[in-house]
C-alpha positions in Angstrom: -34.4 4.1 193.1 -36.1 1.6 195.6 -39.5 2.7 197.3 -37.2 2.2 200.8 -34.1 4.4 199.6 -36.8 7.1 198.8 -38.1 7.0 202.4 -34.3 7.2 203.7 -33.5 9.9 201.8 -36.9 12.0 202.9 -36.2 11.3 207.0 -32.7 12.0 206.1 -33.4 15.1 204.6 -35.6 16.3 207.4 -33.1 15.4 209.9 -30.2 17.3 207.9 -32.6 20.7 207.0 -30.6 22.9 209.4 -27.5 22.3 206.3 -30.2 22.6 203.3 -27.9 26.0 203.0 -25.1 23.6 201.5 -27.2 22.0 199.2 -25.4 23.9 195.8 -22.1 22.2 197.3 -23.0 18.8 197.5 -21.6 18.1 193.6 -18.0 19.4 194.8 -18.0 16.8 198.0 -19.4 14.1 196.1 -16.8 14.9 193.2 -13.7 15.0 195.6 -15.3 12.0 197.6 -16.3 9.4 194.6 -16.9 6.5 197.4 -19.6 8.8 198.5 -21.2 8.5 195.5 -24.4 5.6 194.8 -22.8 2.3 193.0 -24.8 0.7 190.3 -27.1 -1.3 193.1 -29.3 1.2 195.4 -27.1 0.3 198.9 -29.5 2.9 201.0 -32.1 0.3 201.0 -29.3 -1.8 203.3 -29.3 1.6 205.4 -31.3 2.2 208.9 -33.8 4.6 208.4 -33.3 6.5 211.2 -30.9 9.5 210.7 -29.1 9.4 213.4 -28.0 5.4 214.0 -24.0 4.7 214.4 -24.3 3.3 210.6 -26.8 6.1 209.1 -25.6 7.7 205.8 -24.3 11.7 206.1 -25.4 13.5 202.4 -23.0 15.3 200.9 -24.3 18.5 201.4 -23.9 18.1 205.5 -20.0 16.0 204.9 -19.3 19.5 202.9 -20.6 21.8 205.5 -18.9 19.8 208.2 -15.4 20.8 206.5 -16.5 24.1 205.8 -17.4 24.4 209.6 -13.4 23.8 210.3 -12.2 26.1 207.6 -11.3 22.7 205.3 -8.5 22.2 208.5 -8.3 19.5 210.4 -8.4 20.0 214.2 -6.9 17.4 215.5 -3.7 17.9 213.7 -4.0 22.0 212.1 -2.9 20.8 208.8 -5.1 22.0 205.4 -6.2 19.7 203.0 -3.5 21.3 200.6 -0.9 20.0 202.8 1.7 17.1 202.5 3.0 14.8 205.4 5.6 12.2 205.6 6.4 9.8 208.3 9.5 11.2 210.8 11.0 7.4 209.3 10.7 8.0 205.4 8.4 6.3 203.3 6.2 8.1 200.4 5.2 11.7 200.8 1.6 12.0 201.2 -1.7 14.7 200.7 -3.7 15.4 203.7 -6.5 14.9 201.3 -10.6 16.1 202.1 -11.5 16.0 205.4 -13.5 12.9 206.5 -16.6 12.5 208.8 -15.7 10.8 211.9 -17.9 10.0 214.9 -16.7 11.3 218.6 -17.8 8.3 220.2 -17.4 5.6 217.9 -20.4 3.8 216.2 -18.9 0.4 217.7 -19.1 1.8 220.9 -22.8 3.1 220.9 -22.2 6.4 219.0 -24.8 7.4 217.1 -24.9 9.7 213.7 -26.2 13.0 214.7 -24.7 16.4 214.5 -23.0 16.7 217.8 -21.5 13.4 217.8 -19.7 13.8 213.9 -17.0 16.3 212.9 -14.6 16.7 209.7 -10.7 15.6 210.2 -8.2 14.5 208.3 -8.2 11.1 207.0 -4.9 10.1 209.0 -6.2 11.1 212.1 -9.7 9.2 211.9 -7.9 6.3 210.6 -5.0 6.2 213.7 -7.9 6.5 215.6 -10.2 4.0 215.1 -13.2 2.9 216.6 -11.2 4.3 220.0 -12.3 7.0 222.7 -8.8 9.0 222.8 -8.8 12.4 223.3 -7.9 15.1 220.6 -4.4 16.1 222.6 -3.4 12.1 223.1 -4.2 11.4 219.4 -2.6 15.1 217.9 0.9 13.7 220.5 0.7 10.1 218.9 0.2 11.9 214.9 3.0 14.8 215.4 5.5 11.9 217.0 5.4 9.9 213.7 4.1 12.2 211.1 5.5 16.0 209.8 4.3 18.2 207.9 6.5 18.7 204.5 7.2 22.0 202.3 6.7 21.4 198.6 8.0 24.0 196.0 5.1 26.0 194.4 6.5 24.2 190.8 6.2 20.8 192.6 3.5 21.5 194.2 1.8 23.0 190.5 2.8 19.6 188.8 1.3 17.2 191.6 -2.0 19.1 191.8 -2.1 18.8 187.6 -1.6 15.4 187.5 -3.7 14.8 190.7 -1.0 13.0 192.5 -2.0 12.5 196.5 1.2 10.1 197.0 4.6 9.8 195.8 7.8 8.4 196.7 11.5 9.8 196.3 14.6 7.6 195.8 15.0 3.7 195.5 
């Protein structure tokens, strides 16, 4: 590890103490988040040192404690993790997946990385909303008129979470 990543991770760390109580957890988010996880090549030397600029890198252990903070539920939308969507006009059925850190007021728009601007929420709804200032109610309306929630059987549902399916499709 570069002398520079070293000094990231120690202002980092200082900045993040209040979530040192999620520490022990930080293998489970960086397991269920792989792109979390350091490539071959140290990228935190390419990352601002201070904690909380728009492009600063979250640890694991504070992404984790963000999710757990929701009960692993995304507020915008109320759906689990566990659950399956679909779109209202077909397509593949789809799992809501772990929550993802998104910033209130976007980075792009002078948002910066600290702990009142970022929250947990489902990958759908950061995505649909972008690097946009929309409300919670105007982006929940836009996701419930073009996205449902699905049932799936407990033996489906058994199956899917065996094979660690997150998408499939039914029909031609």
């Amino acid at each position: 590890m570069s002398e520079l990543a070293t000094i990231v991770d120690q202002v980092s760390d200082q900045y993040w103490s209040k979530y040192d109580w999620a520490r022990p957890f930080a293998s489970e988010e960086a397991r269920l988040n792989p792109e979390i996880l350091e490539p071959e090549h140290d990228y935190k030397q390419y990352l601002p040192l201070d904690p909380t600029h728009p492009r600063a890198w979250i640890p694991p252990h504070v992404r984790w404690a963000k999710r757990k903070q929701v009960d692993f539920t995304c507020p915008i939308t109320g759906w689990k993790e566990s659950d399956w969507y679909r779109s209202y006009s077909g397509g593949p059925y789809r799992k809501i997946g772990t929550l993802t850190i998104d910033h209130i007021v976007p980075g792009a728009l002078g948002g910066l990385s600290t702990d009142e601007n970022i929250r947990a929420i489902s990958a759908l709804a950061n995505s649909k909303k972008g690097h946009k200032t929309v409300s919670d109610e105007e982006l929940r309306e836009h996701l419930f008129k073009a996205f449902k929630t699905v049932y799936m059987p407990e033996d489906l549902l058994a199956m899917l979470n065996k094979y660690i399916v997150t998408s499939y499709k039914v029909g031609p």
